[in-house]
Predicted model as a PDB file, atoms N, CA, C, CB and O in Angstrom, pLDDT in the B-factor column:
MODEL        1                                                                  
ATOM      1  N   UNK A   1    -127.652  12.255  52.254  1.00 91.00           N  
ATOM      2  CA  UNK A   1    -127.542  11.731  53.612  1.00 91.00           C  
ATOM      3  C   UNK A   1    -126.125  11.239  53.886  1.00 91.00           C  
ATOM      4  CB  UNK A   1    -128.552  10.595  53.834  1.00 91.00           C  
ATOM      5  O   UNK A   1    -125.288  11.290  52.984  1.00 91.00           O  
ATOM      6  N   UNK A   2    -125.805  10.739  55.158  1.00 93.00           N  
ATOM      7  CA  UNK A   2    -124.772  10.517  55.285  1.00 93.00           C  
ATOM      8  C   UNK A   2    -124.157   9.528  54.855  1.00 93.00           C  
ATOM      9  CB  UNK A   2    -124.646  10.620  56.106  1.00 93.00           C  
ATOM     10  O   UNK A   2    -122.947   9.521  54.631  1.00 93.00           O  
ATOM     11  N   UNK A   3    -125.108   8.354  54.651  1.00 94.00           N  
ATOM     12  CA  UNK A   3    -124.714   7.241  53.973  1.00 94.00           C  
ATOM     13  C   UNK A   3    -123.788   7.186  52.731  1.00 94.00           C  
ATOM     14  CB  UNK A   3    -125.774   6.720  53.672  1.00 94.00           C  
ATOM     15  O   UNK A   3    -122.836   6.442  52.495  1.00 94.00           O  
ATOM     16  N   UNK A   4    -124.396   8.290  51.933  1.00 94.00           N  
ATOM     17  CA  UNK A   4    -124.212   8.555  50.627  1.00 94.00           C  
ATOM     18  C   UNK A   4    -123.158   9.129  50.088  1.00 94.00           C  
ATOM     19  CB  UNK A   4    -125.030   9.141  50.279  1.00 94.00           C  
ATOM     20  O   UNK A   4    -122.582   9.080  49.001  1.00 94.00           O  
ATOM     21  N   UNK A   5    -122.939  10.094  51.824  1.00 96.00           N  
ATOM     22  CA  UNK A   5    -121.424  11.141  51.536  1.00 96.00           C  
ATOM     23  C   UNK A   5    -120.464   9.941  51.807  1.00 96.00           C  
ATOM     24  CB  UNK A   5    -121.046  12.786  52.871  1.00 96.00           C  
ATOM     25  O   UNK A   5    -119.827   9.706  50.780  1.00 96.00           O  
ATOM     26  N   UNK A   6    -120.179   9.206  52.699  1.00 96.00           N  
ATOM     27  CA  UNK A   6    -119.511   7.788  52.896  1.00 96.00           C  
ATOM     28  C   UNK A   6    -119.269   7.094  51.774  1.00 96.00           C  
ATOM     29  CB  UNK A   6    -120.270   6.893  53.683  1.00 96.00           C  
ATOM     30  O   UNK A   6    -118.133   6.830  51.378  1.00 96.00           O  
ATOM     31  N   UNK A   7    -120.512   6.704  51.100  1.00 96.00           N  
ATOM     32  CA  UNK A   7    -120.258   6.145  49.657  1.00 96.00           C  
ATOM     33  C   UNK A   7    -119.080   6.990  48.475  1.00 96.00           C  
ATOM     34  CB  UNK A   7    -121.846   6.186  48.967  1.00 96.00           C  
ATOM     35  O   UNK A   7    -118.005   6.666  47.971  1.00 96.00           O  
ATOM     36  N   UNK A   8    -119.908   8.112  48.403  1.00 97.00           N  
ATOM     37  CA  UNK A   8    -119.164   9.161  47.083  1.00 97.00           C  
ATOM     38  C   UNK A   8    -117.635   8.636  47.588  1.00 97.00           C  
ATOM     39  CB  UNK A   8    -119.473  11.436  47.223  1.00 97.00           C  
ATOM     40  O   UNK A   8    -116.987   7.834  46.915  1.00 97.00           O  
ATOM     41  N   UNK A   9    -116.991   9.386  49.286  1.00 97.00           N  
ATOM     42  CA  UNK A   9    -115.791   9.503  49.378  1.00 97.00           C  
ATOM     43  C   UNK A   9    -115.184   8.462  49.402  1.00 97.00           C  
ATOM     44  CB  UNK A   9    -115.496  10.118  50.188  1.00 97.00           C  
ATOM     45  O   UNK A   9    -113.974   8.549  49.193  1.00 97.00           O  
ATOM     46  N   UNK A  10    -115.681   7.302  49.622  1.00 97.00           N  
ATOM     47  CA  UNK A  10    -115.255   6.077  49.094  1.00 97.00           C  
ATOM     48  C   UNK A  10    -114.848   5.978  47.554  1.00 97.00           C  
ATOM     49  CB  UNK A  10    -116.302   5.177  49.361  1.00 97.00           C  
ATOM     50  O   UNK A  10    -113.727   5.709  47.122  1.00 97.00           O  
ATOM     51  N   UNK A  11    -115.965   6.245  46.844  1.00 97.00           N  
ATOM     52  CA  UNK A  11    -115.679   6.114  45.253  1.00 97.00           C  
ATOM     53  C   UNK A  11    -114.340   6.811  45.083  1.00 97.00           C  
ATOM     54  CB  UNK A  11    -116.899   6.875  44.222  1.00 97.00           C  
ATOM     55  O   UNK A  11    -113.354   6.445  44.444  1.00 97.00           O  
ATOM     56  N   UNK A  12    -114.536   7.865  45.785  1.00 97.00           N  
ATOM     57  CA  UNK A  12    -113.527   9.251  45.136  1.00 97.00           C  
ATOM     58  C   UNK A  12    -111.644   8.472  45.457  1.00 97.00           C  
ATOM     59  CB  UNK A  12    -113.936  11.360  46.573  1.00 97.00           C  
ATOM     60  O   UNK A  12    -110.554   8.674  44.922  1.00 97.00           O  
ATOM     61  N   UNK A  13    -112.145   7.529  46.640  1.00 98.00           N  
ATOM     62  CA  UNK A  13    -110.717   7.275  47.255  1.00 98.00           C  
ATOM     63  C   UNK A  13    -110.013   6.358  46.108  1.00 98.00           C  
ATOM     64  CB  UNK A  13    -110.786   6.420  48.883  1.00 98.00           C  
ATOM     65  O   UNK A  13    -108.912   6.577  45.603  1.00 98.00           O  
ATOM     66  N   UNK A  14    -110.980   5.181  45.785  1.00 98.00           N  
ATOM     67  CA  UNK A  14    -110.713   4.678  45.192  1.00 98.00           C  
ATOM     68  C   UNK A  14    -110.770   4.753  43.709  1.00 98.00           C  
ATOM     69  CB  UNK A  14    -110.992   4.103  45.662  1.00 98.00           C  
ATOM     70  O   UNK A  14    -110.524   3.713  43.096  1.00 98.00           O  
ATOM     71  N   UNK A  15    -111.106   6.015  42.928  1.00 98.00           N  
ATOM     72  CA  UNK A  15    -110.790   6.520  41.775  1.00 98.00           C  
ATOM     73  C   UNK A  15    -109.276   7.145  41.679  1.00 98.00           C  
ATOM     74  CB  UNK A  15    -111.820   7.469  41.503  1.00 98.00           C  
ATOM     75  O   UNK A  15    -108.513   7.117  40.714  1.00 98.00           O  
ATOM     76  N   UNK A  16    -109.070   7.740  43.031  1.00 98.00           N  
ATOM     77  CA  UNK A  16    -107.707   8.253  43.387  1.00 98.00           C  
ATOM     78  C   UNK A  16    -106.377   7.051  43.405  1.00 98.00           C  
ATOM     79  CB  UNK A  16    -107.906   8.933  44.931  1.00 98.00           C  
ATOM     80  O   UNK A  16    -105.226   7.037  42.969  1.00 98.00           O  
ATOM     81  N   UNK A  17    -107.077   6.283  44.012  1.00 98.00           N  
ATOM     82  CA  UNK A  17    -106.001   4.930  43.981  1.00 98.00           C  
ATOM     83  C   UNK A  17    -105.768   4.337  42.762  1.00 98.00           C  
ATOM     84  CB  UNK A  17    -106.466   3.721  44.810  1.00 98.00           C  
ATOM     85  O   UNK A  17    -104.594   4.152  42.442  1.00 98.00           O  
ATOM     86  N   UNK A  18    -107.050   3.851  41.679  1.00 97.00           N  
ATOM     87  CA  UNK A  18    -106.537   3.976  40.422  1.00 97.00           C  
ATOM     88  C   UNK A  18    -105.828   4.756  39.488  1.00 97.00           C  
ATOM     89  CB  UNK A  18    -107.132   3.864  40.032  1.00 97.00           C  
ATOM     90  O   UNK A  18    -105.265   4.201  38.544  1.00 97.00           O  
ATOM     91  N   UNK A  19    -105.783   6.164  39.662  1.00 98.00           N  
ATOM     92  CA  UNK A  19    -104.870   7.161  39.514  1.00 98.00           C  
ATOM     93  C   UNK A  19    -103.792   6.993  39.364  1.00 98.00           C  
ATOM     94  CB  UNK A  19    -104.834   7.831  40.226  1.00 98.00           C  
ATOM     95  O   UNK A  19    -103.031   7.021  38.397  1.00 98.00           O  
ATOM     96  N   UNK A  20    -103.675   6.727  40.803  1.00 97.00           N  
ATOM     97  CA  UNK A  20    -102.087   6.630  41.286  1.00 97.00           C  
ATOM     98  C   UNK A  20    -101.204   5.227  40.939  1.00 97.00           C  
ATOM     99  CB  UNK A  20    -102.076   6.765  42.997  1.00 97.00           C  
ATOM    100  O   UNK A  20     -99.976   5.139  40.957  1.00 97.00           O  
ATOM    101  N   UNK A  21    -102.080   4.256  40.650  1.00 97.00           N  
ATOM    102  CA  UNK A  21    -101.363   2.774  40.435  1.00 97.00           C  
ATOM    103  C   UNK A  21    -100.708   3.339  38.810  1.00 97.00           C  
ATOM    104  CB  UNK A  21    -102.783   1.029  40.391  1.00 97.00           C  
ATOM    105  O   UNK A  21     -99.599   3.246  38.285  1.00 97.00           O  
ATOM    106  N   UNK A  22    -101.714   3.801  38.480  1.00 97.00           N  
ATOM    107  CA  UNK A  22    -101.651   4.278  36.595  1.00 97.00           C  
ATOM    108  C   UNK A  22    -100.698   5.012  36.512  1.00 97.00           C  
ATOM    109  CB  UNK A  22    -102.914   5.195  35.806  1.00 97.00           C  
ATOM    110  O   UNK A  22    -100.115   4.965  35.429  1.00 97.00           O  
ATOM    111  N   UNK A  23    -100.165   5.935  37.527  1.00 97.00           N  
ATOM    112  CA  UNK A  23     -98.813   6.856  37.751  1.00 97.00           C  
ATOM    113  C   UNK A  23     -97.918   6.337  38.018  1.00 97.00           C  
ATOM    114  CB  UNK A  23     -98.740   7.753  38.624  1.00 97.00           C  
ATOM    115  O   UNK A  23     -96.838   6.741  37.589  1.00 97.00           O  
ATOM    116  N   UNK A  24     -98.035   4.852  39.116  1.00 98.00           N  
ATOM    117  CA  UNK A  24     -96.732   4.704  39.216  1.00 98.00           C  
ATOM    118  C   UNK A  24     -96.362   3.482  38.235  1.00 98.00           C  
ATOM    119  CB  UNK A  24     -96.347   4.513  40.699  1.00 98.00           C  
ATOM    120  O   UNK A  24     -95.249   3.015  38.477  1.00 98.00           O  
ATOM    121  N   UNK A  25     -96.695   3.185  37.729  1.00 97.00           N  
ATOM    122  CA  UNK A  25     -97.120   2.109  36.880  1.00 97.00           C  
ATOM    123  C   UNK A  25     -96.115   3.119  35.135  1.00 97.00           C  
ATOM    124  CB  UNK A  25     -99.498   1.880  36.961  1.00 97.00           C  
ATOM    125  O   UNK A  25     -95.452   2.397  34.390  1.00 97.00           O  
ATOM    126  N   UNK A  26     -96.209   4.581  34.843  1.00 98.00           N  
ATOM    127  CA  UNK A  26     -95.532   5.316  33.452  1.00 98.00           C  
ATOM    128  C   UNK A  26     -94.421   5.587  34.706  1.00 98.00           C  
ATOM    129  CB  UNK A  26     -96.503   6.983  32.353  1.00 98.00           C  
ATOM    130  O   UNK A  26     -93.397   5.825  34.066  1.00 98.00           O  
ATOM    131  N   UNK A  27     -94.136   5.661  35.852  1.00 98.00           N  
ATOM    132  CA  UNK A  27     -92.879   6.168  36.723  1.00 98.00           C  
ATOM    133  C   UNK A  27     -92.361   5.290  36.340  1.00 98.00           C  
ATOM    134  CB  UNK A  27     -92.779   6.388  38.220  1.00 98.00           C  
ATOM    135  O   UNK A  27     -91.505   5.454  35.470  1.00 98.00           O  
ATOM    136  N   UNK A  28     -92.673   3.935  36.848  1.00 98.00           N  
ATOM    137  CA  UNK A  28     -91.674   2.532  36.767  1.00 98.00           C  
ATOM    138  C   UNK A  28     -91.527   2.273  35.604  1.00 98.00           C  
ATOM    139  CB  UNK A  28     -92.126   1.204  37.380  1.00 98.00           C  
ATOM    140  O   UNK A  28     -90.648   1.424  35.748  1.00 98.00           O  
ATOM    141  N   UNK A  29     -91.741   2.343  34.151  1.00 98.00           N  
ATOM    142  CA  UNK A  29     -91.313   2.247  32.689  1.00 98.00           C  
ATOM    143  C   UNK A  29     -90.423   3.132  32.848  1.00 98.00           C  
ATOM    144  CB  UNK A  29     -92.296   2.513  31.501  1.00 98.00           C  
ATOM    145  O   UNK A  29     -89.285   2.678  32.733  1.00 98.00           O  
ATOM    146  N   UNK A  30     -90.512   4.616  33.148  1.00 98.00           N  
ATOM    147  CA  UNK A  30     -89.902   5.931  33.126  1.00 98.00           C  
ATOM    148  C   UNK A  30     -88.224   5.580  33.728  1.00 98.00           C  
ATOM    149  CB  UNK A  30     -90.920   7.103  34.198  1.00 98.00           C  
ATOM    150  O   UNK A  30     -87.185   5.970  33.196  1.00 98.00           O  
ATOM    151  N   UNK A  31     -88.313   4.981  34.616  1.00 98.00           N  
ATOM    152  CA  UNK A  31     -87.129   4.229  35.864  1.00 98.00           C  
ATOM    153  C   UNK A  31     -86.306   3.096  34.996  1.00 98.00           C  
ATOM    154  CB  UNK A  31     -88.106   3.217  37.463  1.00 98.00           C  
ATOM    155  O   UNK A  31     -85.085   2.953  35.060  1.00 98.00           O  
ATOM    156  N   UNK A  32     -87.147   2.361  34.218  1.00 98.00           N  
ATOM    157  CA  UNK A  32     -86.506   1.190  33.344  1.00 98.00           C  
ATOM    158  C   UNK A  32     -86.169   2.081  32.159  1.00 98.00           C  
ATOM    159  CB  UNK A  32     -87.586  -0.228  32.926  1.00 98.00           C  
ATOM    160  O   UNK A  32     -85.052   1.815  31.714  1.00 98.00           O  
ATOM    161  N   UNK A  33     -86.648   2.824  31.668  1.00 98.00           N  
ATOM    162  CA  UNK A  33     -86.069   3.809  30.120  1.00 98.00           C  
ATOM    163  C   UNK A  33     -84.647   4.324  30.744  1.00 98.00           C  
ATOM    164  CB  UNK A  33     -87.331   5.583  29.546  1.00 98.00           C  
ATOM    165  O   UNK A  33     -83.563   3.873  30.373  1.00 98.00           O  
ATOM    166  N   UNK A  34     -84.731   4.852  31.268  1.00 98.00           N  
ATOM    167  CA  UNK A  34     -83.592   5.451  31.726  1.00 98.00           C  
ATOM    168  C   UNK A  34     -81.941   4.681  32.068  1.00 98.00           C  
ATOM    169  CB  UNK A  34     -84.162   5.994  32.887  1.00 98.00           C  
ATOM    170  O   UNK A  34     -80.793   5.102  31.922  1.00 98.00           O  
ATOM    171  N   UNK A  35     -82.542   3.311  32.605  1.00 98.00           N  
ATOM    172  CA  UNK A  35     -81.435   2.680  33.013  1.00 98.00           C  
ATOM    173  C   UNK A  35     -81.474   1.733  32.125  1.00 98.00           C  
ATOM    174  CB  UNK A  35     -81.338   2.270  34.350  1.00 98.00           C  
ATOM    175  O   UNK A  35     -80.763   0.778  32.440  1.00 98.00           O  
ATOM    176  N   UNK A  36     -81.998   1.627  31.187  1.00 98.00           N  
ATOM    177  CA  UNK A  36     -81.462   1.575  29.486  1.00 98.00           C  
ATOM    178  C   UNK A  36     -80.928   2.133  29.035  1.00 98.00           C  
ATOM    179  CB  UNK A  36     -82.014   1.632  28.574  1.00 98.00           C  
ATOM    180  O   UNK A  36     -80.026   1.649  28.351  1.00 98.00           O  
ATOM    181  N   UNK A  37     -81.135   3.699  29.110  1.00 98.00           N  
ATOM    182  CA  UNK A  37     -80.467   4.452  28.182  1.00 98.00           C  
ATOM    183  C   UNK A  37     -78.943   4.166  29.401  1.00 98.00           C  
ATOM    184  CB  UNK A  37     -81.292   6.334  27.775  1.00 98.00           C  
ATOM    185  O   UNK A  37     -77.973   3.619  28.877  1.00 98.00           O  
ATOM    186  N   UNK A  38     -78.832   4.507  30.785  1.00 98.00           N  
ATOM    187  CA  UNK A  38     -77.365   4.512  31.190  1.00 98.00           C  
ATOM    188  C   UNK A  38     -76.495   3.218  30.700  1.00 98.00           C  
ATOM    189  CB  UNK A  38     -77.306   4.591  32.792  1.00 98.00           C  
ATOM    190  O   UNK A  38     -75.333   3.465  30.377  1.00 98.00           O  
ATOM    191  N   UNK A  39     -76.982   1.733  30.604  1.00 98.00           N  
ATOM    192  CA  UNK A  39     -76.709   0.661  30.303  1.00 98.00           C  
ATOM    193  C   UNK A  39     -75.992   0.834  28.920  1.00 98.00           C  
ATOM    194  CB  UNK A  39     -77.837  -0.135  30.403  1.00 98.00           C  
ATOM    195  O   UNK A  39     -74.799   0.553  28.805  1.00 98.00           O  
ATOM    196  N   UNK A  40     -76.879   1.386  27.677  1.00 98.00           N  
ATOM    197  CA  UNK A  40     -76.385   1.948  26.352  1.00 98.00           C  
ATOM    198  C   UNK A  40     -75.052   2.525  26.287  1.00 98.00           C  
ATOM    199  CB  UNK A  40     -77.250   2.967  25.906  1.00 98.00           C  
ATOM    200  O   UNK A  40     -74.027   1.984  25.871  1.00 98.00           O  
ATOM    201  N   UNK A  41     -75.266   4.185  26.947  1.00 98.00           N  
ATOM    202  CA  UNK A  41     -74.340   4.718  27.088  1.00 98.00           C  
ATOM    203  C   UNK A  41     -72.739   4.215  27.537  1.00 98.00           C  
ATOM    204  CB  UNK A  41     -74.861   5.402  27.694  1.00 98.00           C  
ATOM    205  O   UNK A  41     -71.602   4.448  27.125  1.00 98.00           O  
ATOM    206  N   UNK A  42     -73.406   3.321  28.717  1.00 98.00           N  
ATOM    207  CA  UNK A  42     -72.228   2.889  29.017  1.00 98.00           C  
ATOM    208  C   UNK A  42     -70.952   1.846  28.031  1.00 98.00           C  
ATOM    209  CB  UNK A  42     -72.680   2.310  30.114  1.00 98.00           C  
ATOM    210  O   UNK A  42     -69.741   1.680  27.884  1.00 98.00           O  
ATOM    211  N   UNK A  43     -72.212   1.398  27.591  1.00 98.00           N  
ATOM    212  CA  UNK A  43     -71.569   0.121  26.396  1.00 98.00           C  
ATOM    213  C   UNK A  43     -70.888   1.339  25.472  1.00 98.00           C  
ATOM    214  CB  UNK A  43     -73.108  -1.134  25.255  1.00 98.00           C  
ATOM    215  O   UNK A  43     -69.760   1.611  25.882  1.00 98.00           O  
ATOM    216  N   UNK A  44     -71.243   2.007  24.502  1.00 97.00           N  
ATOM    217  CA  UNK A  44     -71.098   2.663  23.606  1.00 97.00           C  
ATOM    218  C   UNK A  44     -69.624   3.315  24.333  1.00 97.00           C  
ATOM    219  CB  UNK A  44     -72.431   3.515  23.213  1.00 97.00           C  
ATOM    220  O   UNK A  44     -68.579   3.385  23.686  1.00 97.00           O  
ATOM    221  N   UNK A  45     -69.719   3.688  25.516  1.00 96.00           N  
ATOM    222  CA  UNK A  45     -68.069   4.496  26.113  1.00 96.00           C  
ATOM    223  C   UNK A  45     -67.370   3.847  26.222  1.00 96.00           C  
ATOM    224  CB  UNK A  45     -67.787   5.169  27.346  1.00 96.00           C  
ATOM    225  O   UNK A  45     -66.235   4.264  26.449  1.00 96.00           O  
ATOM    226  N   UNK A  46     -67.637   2.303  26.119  1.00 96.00           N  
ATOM    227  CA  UNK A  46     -66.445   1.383  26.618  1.00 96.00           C  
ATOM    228  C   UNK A  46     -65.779   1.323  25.193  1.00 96.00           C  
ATOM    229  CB  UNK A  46     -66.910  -0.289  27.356  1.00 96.00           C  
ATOM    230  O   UNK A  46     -64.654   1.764  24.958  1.00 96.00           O  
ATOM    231  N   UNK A  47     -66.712   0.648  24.154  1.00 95.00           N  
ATOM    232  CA  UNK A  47     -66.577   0.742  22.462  1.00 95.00           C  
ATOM    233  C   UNK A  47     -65.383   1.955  22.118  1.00 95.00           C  
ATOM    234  CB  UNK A  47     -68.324   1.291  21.656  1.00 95.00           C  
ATOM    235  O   UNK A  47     -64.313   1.652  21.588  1.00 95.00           O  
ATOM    236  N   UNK A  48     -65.806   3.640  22.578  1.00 94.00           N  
ATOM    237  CA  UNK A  48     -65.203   4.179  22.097  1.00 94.00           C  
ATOM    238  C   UNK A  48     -63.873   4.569  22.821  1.00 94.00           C  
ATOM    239  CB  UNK A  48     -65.916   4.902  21.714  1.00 94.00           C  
ATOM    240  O   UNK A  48     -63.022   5.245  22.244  1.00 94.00           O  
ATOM    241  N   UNK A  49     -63.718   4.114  24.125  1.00 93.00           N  
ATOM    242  CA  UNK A  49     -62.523   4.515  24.668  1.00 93.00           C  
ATOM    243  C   UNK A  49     -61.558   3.283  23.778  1.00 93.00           C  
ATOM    244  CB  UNK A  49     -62.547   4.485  26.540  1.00 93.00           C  
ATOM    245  O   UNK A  49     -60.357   3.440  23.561  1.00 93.00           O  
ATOM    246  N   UNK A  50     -62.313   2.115  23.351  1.00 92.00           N  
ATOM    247  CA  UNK A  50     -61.396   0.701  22.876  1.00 92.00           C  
ATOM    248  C   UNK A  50     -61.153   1.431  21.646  1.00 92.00           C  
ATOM    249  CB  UNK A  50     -62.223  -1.087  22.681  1.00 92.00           C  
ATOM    250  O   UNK A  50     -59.944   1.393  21.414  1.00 92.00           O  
ATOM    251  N   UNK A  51     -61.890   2.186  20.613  1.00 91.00           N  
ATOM    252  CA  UNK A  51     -61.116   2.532  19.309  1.00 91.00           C  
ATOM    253  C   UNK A  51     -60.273   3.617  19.688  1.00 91.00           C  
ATOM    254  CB  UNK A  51     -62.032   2.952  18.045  1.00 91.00           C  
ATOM    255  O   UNK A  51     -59.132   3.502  19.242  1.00 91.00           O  
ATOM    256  N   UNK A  52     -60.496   4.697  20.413  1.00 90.00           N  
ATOM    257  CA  UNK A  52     -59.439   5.485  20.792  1.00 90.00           C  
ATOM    258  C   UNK A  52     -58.522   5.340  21.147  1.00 90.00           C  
ATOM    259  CB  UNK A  52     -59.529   6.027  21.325  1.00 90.00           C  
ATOM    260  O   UNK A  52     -57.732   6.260  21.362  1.00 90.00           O  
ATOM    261  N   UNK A  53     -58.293   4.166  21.336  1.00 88.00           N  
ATOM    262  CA  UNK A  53     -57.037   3.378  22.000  1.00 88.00           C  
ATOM    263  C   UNK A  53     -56.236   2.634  21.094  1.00 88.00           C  
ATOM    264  CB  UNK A  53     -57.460   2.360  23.044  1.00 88.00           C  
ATOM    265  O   UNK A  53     -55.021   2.483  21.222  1.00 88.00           O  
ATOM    266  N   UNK A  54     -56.939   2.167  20.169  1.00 88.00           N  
ATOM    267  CA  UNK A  54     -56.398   1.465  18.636  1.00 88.00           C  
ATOM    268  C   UNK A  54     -55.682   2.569  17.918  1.00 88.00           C  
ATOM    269  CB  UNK A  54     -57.759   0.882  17.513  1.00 88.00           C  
ATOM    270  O   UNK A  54     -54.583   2.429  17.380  1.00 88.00           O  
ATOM    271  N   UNK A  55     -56.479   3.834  17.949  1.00 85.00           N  
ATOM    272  CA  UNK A  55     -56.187   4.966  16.679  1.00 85.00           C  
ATOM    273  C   UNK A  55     -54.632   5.547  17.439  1.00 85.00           C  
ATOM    274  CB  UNK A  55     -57.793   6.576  16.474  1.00 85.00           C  
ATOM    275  O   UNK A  55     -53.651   5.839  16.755  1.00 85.00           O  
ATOM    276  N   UNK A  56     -54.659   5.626  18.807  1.00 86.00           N  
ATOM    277  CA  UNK A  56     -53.099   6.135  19.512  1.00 86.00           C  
ATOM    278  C   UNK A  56     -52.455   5.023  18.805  1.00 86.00           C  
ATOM    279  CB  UNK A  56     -52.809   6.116  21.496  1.00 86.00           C  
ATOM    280  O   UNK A  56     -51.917   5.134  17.703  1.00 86.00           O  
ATOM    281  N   UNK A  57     -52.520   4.155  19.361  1.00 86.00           N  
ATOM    282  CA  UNK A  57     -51.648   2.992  19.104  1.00 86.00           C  
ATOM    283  C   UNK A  57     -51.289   2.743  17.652  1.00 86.00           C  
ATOM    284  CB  UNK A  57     -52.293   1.782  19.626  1.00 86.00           C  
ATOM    285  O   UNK A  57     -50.185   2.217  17.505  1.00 86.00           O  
ATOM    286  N   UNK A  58     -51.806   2.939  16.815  1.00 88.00           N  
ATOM    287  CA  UNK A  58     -52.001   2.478  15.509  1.00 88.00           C  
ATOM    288  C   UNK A  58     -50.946   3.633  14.529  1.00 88.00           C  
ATOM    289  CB  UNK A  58     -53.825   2.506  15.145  1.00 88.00           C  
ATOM    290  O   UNK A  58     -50.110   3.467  13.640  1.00 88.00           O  
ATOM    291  N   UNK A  59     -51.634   5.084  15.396  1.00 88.00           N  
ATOM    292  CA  UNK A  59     -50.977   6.485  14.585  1.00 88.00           C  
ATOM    293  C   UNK A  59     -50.282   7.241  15.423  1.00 88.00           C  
ATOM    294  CB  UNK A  59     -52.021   7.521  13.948  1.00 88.00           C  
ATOM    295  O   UNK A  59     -49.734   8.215  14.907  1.00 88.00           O  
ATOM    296  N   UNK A  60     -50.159   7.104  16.416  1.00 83.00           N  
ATOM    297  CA  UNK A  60     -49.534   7.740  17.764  1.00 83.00           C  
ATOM    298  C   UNK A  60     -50.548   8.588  17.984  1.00 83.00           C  
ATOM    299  CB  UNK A  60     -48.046   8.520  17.727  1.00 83.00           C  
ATOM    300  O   UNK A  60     -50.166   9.045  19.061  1.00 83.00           O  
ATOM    301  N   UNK A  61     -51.616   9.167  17.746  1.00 73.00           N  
ATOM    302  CA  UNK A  61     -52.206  10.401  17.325  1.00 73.00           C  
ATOM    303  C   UNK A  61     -53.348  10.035  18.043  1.00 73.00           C  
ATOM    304  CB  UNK A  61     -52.350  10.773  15.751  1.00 73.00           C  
ATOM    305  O   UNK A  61     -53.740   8.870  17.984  1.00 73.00           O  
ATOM    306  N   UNK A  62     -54.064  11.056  18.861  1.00 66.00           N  
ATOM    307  CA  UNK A  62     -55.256  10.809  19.631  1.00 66.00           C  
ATOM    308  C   UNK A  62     -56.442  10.623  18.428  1.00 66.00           C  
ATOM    309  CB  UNK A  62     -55.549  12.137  20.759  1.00 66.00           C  
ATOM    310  O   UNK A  62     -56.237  10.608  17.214  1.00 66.00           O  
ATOM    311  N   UNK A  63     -57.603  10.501  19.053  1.00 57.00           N  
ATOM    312  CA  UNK A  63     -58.230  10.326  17.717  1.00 57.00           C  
ATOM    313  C   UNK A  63     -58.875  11.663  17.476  1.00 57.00           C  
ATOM    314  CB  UNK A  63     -59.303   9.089  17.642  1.00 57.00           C  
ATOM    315  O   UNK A  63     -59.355  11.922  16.372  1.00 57.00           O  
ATOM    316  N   UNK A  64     -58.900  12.397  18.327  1.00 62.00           N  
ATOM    317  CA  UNK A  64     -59.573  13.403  18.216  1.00 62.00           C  
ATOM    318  C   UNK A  64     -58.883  14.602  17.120  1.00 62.00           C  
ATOM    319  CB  UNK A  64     -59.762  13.801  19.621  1.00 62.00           C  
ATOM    320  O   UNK A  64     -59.541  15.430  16.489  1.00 62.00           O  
ATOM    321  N   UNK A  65     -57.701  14.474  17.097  1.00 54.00           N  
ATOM    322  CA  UNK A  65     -56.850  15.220  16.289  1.00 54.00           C  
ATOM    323  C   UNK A  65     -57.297  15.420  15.026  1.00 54.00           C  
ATOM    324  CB  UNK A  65     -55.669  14.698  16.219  1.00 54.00           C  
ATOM    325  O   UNK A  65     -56.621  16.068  14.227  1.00 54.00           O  
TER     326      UNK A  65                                                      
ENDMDL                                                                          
END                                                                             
């Protein structure tokens, strides 16, 4: 009856909405991993442009040489 189809698509909406909280919920970790890893990266480039800069200075010599 109709009551019932009302009910189900209700359930269904709100099985869908739990879904989706649960999705955005691994997005937003997904969003924070990431701008960890850029945060990292970034530290780590500052680190290595500072020894690359010691090793010129130190040997005249890039470091890559």
């Amino acid at each position: 009856d109709m009551a019932a189809s009302v009910e189900k698509t209700i359930e269904n909406l709100q099985k869908a909405q739990r879904h989706f909280s649960l999705f955005e919920g691994k997005f937003e970790a997904i969003g924070q991993g990431l701008e960890a890893a850029r945060d990292a990266y970034h530290v780590a480039n500052t680190h290595l442009n500072r020894y690359s800069g010691s090793v010129i200075r130190l040997t005249g010599e890039s470091a890559n040489a």
